[in-house]
N, C-alpha and C positions, 0 to 999 in steps of 0.2 A: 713406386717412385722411380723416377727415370734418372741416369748417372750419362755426363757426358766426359769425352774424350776427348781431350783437344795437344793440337800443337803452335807450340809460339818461335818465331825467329828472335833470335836474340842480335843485337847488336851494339858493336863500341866503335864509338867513332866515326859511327857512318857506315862503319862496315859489317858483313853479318858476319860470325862468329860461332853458330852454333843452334841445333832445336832443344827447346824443351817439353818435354812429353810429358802430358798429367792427368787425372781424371778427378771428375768432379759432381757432387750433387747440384751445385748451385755454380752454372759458368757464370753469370753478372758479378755476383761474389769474388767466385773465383778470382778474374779479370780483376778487381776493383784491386786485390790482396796484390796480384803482381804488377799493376802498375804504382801503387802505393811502394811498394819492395823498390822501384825503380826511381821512382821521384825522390822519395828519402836516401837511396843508396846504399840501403837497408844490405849491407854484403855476408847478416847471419843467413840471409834468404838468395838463394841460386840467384835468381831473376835481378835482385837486385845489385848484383855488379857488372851490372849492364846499362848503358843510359838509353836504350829504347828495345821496346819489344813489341813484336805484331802478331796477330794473333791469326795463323794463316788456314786453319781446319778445326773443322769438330766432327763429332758424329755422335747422337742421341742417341741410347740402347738403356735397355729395360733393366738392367740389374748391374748393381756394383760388378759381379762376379765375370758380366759381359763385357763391364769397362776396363776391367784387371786383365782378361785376354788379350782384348784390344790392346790396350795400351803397350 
């Protein structure tokens, strides 16, 4: 099974504010979980005390323990 790494811009206001760095078995998931966090303003979840986030990298590797480096 393959784990991916990804980074998001986070933004308030228009402005950016900060990355968030994660890894992940399933990125569509993923994704879905943090822009849900952000529609709701879900603020128990990082992402979501933010009102927009982009999703600006990933990179596909072969094992959780490769995406733990990475990341």
């Amino acid at each position: 099974m393959a784990f991916y790494v990804y980074i998001l811009k986070c933004y308030i206001e228009g402005e950016f504010r900060c990355y968030y760095v994660g890894q992940t078995e399933d990125i569509t998931e993923r994704m879905k979980y943090h822009y849900n966090a952000v529609k709701n303003h879900d603020t128990d979840k990082y992402t979501g005390r933010f009102d927009f986030v982009k999703l600006i990298w990933k990179r596909k590797v072969p094992t959780r323990a490769d995406a733990l480096r990475l990341e």
